[in-house]
Structure formats: structure tokens, C-alpha cells
N, CA, C and O of each residue as an XYZ file, in Angstrom:
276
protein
N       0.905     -1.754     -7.567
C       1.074     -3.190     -7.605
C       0.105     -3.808     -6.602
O       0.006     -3.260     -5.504
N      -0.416     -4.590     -6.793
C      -1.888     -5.424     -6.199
C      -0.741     -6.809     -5.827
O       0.267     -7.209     -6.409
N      -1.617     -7.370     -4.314
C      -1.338     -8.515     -3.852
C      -0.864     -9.618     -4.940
O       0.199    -10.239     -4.937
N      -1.745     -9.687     -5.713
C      -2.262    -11.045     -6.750
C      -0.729    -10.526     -7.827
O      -0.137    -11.462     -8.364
N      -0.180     -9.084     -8.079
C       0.635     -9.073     -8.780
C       2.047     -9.528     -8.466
O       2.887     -9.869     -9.298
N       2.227     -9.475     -6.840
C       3.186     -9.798     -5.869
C       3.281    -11.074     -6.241
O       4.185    -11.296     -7.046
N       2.391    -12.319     -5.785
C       2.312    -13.405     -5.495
C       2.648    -14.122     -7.411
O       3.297    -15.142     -7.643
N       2.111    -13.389     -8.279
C       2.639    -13.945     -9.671
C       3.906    -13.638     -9.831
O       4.475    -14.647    -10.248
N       4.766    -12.613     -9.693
C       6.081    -12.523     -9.765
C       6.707    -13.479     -8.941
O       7.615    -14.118     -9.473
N       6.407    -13.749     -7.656
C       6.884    -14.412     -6.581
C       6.872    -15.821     -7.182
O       7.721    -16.654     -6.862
N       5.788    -16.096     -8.152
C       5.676    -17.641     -7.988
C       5.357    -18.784     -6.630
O       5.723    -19.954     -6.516
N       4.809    -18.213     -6.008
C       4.778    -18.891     -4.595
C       2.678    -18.396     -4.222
O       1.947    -17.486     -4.614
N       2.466    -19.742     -3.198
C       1.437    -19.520     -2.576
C       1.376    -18.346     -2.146
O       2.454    -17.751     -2.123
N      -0.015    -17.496     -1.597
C      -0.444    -17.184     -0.639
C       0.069    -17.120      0.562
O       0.597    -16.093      0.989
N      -0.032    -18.212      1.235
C       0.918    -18.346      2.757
C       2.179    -18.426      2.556
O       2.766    -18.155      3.604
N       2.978    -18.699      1.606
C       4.428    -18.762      1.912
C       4.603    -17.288      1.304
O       4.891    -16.296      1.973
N       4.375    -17.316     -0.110
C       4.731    -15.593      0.414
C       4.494    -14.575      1.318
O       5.355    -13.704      1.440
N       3.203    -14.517      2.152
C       3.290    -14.159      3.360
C       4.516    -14.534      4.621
O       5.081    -13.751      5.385
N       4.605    -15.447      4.544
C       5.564    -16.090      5.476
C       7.223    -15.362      5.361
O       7.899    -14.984      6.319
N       7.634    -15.309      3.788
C       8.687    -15.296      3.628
C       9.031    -13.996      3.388
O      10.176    -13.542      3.385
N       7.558    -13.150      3.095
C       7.719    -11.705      2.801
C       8.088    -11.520      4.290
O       9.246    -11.518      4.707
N       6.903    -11.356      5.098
C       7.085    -10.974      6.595
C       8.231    -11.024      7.376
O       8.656    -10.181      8.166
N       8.798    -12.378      6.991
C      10.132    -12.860      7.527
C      11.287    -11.540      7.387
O      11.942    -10.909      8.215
N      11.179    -11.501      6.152
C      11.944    -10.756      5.478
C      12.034     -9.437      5.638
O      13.173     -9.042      5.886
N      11.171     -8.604      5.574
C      10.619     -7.358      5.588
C       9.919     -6.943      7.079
O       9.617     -5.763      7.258
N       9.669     -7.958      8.157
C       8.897     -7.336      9.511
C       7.585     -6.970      9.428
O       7.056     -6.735     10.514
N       6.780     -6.833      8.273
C       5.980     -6.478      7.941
C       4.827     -7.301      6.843
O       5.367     -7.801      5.856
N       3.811     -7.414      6.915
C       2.841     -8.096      6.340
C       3.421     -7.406      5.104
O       3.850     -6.278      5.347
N       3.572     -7.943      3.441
C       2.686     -7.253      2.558
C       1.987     -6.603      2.279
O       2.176     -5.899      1.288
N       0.380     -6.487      3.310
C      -0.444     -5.377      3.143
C       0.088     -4.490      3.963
O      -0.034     -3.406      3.392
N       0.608     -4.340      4.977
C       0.623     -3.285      5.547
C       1.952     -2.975      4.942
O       1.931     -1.753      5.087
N       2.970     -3.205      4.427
C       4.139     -2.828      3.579
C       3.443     -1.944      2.350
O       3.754     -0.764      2.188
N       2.283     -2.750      1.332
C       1.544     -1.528      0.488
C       0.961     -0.522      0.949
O       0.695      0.458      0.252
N       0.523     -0.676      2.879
C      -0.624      0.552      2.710
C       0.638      1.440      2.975
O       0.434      2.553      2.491
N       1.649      1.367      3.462
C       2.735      1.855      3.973
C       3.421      2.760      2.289
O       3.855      3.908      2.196
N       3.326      2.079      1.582
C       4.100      3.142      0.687
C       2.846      4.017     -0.151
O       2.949      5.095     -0.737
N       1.719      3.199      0.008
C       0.467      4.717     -0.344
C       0.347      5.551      0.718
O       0.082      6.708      0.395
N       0.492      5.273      2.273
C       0.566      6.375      2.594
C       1.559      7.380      2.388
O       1.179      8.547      2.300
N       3.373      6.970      2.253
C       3.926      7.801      1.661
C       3.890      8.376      0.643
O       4.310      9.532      0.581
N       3.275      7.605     -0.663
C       2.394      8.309     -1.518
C       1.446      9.527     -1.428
O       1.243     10.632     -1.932
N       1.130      8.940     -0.780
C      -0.076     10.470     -0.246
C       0.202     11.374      0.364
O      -0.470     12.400      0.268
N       1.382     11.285      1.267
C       1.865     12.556      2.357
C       2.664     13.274      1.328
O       2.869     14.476      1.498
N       3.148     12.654      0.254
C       4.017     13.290     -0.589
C       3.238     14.906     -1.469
O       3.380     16.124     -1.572
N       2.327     13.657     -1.950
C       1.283     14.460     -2.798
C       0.495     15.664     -1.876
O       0.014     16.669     -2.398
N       0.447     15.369     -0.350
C      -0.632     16.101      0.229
C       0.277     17.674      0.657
O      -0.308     18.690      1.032
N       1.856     17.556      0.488
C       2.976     18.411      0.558
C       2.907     19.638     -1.006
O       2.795     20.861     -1.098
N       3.015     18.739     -1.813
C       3.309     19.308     -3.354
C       2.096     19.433     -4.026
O       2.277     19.842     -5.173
N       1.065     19.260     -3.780
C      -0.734     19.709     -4.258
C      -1.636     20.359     -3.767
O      -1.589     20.943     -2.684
N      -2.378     20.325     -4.384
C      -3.671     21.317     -4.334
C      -4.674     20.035     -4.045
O      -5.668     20.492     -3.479
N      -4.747     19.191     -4.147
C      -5.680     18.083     -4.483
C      -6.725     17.467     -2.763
O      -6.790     16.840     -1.706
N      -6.975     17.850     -3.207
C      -8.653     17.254     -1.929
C      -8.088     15.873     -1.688
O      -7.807     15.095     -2.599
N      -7.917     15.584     -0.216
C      -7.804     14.360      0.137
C      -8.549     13.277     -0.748
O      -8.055     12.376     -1.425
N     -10.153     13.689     -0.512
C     -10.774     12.276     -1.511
C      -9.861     12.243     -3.058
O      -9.508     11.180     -3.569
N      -9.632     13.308     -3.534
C      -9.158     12.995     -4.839
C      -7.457     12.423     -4.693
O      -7.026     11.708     -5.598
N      -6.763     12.702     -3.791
C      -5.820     12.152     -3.256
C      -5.537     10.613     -2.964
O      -4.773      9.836     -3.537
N      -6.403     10.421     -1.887
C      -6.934      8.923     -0.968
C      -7.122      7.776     -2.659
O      -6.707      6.627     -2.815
N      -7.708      8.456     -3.430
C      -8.139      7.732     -4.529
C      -6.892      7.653     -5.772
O      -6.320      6.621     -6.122
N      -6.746      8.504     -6.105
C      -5.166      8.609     -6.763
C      -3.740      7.478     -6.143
O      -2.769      6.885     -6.613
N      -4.326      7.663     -4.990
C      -3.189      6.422     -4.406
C      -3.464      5.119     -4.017
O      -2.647      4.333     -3.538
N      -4.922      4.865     -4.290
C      -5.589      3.689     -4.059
C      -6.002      3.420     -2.703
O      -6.208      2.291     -2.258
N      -6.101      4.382     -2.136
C      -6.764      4.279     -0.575
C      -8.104      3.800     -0.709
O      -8.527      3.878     -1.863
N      -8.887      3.332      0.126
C     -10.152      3.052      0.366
C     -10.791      4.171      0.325
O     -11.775      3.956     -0.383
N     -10.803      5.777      0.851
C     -11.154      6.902      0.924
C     -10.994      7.710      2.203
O     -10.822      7.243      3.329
N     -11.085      9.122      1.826
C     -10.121      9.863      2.484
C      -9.979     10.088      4.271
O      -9.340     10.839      5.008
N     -11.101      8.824      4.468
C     -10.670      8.580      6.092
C      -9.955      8.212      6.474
O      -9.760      8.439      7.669
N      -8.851      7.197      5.573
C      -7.563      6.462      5.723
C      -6.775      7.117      6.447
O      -6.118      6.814      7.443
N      -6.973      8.665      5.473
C      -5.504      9.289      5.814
C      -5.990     10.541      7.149
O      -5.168     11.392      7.490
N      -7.156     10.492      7.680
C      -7.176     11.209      8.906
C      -6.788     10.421      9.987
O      -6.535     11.147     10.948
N      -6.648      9.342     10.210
C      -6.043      8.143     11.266
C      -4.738      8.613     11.764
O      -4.092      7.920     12.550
């Protein structure tokens, strides 16, 4: 699920869904998504064979430096 898909379900701006997500949750939106691709990925990096880059990418990471941080 992409920002832009959030904010159409939401029906709401930009800033107020930020506002009201954050409120809500403690957490930005983005860092709430990078937060469940990284559990995405620790999952996968448990139960696979799969090369981080092919990993990092499967979960929509930017690439597989994300997940050495």
C-alpha cells in the first residue's frame, strides 16, 4: 500500500492525514510503512534463501542497504 493509496481511502489531505495518523498511531505513516517492510523482510530473511537485494526489492525497500542499518 503506497502513501497516495492511504490518503484515497482516508479521504483527507496530506497534512491532516498526517496529523491524525501520527496522533493516532505515534508514528509518521512513512515510518509506520517502512516499519512493516522491515518486518516484511526480517520475516522473509528467517524463512529464505533470497539475497537481500532480491529481498530489499520484493518488499519495496529502496535497496539492500536499508536493511544493513
Amino acid at each position: 500500500m503506497s502513501l497516495n493509496d492511504m490518503l484515497d481511502t482516508a479521504h483527507m489531505s496530506r497534512t491532516n492525514f498526517f496529523r491524525v495518523f501520527t496522533k493516532k498511531y505515534k508514528v509518521t505513516p512513512l515510518e509506520y510503512m517502512l516499519q512493516i517492510r522491515l518486518q516484511e523482510a526480517a520475516s522473509l530473511l528467517r524463512s529464505s534463501e533470497m539475497s537481500v537485494i532480491h529481498l530489499a526489492l520484493e518488499v519495496a525497500l529502496s535497496g539492500g542497504n536499508v536493511l544493513a542499518r
